[in-house]
One Martini backbone bead per residue (centre of mass of N, CA, C, O) as a GRO file, in nm:
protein
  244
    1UNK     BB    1   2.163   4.387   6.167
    2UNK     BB    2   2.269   4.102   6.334
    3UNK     BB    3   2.429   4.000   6.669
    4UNK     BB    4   2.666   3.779   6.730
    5UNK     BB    5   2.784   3.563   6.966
    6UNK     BB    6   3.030   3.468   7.131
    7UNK     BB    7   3.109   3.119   7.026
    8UNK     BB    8   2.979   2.736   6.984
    9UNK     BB    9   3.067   2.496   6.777
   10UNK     BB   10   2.987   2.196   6.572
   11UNK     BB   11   3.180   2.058   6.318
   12UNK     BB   12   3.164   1.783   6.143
   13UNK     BB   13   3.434   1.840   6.065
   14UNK     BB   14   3.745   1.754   6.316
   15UNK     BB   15   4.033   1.765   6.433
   16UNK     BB   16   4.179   1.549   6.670
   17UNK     BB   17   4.031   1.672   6.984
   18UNK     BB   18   3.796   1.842   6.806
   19UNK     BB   19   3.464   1.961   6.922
   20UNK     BB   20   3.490   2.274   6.891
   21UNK     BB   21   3.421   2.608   6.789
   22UNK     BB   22   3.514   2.928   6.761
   23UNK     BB   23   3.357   3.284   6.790
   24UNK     BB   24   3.316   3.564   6.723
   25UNK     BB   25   3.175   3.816   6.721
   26UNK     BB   26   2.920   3.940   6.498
   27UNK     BB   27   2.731   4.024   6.200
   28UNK     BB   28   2.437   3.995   6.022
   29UNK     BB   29   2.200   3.932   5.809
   30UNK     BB   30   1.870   3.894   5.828
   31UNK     BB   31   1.838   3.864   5.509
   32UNK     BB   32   1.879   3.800   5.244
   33UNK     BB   33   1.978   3.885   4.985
   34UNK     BB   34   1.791   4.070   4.719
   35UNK     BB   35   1.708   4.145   4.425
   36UNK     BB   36   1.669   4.446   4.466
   37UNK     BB   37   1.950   4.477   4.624
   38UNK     BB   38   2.083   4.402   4.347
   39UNK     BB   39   2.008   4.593   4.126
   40UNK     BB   40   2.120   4.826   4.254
   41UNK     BB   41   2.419   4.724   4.207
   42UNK     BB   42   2.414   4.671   3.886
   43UNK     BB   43   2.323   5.002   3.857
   44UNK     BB   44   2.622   5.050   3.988
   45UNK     BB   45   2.768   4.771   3.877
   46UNK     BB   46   2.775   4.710   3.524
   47UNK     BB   47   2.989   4.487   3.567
   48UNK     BB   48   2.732   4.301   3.710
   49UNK     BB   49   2.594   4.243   3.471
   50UNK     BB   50   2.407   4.066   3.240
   51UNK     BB   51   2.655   3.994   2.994
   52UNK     BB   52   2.932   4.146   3.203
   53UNK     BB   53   3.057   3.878   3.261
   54UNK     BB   54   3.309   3.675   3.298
   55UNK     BB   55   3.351   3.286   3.278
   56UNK     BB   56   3.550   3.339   3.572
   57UNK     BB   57   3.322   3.468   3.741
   58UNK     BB   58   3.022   3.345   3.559
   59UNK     BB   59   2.843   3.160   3.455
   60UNK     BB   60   2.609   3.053   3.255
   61UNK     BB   61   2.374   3.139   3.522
   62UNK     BB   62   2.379   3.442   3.541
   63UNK     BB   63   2.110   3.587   3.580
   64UNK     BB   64   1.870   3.393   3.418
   65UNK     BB   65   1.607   3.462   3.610
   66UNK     BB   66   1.582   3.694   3.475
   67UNK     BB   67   1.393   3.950   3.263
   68UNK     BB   68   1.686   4.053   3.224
   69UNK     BB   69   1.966   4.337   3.260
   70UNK     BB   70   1.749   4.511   3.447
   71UNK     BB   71   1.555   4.284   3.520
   72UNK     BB   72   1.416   4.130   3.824
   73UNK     BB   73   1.107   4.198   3.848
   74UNK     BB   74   0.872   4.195   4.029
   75UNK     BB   75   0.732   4.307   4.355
   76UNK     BB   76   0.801   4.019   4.456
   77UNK     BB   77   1.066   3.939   4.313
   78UNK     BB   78   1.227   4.166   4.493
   79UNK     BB   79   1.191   3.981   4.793
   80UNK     BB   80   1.364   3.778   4.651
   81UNK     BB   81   1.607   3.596   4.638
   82UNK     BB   82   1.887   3.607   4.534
   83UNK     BB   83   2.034   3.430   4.263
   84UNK     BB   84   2.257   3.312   4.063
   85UNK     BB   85   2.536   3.360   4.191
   86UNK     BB   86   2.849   3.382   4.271
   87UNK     BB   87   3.136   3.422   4.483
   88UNK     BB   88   3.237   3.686   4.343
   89UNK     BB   89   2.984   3.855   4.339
   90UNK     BB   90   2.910   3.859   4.633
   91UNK     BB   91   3.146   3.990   4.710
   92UNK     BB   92   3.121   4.242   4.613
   93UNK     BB   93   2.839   4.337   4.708
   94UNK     BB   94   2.982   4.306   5.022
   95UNK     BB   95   3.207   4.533   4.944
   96UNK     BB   96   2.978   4.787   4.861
   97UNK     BB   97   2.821   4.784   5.170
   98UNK     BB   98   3.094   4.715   5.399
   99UNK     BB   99   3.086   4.408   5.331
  100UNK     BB  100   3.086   4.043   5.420
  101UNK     BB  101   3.143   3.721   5.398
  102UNK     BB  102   3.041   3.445   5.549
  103UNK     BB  103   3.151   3.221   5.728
  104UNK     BB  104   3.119   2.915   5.844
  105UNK     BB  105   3.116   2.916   6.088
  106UNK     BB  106   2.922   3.158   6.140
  107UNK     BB  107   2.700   3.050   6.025
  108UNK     BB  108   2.637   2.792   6.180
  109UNK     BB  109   2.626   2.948   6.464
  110UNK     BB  110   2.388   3.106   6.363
  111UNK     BB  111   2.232   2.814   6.241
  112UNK     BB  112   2.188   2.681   6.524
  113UNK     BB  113   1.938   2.848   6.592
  114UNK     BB  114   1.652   2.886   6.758
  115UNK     BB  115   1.377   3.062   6.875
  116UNK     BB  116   1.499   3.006   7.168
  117UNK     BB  117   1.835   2.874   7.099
  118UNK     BB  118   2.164   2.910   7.049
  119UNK     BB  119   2.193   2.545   7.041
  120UNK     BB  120   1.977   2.326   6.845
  121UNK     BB  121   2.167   2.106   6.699
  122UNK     BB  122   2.106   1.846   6.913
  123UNK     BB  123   1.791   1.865   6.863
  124UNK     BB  124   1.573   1.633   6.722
  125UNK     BB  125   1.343   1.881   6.666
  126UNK     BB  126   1.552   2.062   6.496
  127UNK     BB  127   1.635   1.839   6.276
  128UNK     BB  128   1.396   1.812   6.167
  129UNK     BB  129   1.286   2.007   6.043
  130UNK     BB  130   1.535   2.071   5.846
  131UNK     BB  131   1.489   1.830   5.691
  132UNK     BB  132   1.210   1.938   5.599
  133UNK     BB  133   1.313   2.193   5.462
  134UNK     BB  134   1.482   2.028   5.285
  135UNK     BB  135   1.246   1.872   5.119
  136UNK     BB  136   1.067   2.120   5.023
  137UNK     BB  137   1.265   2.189   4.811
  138UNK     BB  138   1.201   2.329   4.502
  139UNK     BB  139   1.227   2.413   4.211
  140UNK     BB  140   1.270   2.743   4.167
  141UNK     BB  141   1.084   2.995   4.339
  142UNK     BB  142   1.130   3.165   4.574
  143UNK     BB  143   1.069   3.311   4.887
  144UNK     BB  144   0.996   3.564   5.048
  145UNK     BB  145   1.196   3.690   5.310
  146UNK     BB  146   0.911   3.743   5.496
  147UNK     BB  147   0.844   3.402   5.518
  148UNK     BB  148   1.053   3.371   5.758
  149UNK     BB  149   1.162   3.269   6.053
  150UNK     BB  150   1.315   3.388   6.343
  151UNK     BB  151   1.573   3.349   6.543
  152UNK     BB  152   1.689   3.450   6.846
  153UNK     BB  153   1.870   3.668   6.648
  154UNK     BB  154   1.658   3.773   6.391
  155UNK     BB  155   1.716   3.545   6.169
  156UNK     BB  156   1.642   3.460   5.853
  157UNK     BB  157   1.670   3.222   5.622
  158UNK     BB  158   1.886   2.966   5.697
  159UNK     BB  159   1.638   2.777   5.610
  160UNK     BB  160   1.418   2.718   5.346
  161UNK     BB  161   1.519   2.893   5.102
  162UNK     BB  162   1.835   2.927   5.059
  163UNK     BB  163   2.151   2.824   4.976
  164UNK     BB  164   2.469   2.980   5.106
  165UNK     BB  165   2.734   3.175   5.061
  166UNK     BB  166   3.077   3.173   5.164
  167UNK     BB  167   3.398   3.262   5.221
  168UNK     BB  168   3.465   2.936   5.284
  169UNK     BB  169   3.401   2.693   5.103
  170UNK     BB  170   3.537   2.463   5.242
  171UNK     BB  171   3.843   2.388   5.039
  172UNK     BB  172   3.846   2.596   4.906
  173UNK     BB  173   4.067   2.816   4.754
  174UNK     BB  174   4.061   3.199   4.781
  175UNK     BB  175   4.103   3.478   4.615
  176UNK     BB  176   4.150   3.785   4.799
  177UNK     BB  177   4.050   4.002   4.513
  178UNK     BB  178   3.763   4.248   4.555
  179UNK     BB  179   3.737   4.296   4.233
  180UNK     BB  180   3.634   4.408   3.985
  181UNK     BB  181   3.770   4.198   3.742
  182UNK     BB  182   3.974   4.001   4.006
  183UNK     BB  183   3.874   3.728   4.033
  184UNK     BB  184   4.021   3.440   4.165
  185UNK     BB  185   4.087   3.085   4.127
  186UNK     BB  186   4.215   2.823   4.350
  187UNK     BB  187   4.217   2.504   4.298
  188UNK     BB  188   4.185   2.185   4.316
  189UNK     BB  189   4.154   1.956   4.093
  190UNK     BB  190   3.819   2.049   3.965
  191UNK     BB  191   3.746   2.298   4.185
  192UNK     BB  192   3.618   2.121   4.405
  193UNK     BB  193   3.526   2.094   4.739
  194UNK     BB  194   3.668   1.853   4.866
  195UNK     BB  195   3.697   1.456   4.895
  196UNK     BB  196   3.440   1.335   4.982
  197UNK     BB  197   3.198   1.084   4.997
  198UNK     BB  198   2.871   1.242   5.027
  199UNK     BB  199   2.676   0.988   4.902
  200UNK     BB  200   2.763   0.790   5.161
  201UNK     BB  201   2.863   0.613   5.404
  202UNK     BB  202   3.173   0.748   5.432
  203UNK     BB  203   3.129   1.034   5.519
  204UNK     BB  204   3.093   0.919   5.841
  205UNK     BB  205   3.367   0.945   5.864
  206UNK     BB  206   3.480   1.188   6.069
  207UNK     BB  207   3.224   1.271   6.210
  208UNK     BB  208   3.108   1.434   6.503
  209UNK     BB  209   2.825   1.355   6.349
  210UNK     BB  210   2.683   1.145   6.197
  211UNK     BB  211   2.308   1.207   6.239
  212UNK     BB  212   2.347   1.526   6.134
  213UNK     BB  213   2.198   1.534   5.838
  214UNK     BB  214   2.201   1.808   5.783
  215UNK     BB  215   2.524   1.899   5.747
  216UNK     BB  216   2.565   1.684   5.522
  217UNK     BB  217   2.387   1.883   5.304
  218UNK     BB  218   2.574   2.147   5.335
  219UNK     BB  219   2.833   2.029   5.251
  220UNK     BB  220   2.762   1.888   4.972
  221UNK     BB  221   2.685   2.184   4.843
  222UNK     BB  222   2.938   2.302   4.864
  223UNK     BB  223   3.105   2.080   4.729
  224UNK     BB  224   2.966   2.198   4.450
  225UNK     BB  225   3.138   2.451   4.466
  226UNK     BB  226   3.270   2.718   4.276
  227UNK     BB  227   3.341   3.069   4.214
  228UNK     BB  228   3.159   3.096   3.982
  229UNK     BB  229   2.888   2.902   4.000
  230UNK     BB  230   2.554   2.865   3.941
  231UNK     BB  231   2.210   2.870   4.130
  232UNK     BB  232   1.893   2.826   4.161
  233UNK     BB  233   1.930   2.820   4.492
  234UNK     BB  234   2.162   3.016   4.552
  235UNK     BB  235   2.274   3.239   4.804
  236UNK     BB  236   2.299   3.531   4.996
  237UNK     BB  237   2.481   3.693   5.268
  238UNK     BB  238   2.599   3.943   5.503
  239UNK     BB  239   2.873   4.072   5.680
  240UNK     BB  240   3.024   4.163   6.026
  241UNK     BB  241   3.215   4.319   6.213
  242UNK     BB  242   3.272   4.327   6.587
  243UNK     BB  243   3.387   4.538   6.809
  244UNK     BB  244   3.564   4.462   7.095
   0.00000   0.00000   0.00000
């Protein structure tokens, strides 16, 4: 795991009078959790095999993309995320690991790094970047995650990779019991994450940033996840705290 320090981002939104949110200084995994470190989970707790796992916990698209409940592909294939898993399994895993969900907060202040700059979220030229890379992205087959550069604090694969799941993805309310088979979810609404419409010009209204493209696509992610949910897009990486 790589250490981030404790620091300040800017939030798309944020309530008013608040420009800068502050982060305690965190460990974050420097690559995406892979199909092989996922399949060793698996096969160490096979209540979250495909097939063994209940639709409030991970709905059918849950590790669709394997070649079966027990292969996660070839040697290629294991190198690369793992993706289709809920927020539900993802917790599990960095629970069995002695580790957690990184919060948005913590995620963002790791990803607003360039691999010179601890905060290149305002630079134009990091920002068309992040651009090119979220269009870049097509369905299908992830690269393996050591196809990507790291930035200045040693992780890597935080954008053009797979969209990465966190344990408090926008305004879902999730009920933080990480048991196998006691996950369970209490949302507003449809389930669904935000009340925003992300969609449209109305968006930029309440945001620190109406500019800040890529933080918008990243939000909008979020807004369309519930805790259940799976996505062949979507992944994770796991967090852990920093001793005082």
């Amino acid at each position: 795991m790589a250490r981030i320090p404790a620091g300040t981002y800017r939030p798309l939104y944020a309530p008013p009078g608040v420009e800068r949110v502050r982060v305690r200084a965190f460990a974050l995994d420097r690559t995406p959790v892979t199909r092989g470190a996922y399949l060793r989970f698996v096969r160490a707790h096979p209540q979250w095999a495909r097939g063994a796992v209940p639709s409030r916990i991970a709905d059918a698209g849950y590790l669709v993309d394997w070649p079966s409940a027990s292969r996660a592909g070839d040697a290629a294939d294991l190198d690369r995320p793992v993706t289709s898993v809920s927020w539900h399994a993802a917790a599990a895993y960095c629970e069995s690991q002695g580790k957690r969900l990184p919060t948005v907060d913590e995620w963002e202040l790791a990803a607003a790094a360039s691999e010179t700059k601890r905060d290149a979220s305002g630079d134009p030229a990091f920002r068309r970047k992040l651009a090119s890379l979220y269009a870049a992205r097509r369905a299908g087959v992830a690269p393996t995650v050591r196809r990507s550069s790291a930035n200045l604090y040693g992780v890597s694969g935080l954008h053009g990779v797979v969209w990465e799941l966190t344990s408090d993805f926008n305004a879902t309310v999730i009920d933080h019991e990480h048991h196998a088979g006691q996950h369970d979810e209490h949302a507003t609404g449809n389930g669904k994450a935000g009340s925003r419409h992300l969609y449209c010009a109305s968006s930029a209204i309440g945001a620190t940033d109406p500019t800040d493209y890529p933080a918008f696509v990243r939000y909008a992610v979020r807004a369309a996840l519930t805790a259940s949910s799976t996505a062949s897009g979507v992944g994770f990486r796991c967090a852990a705290d920093q001793p005082a």
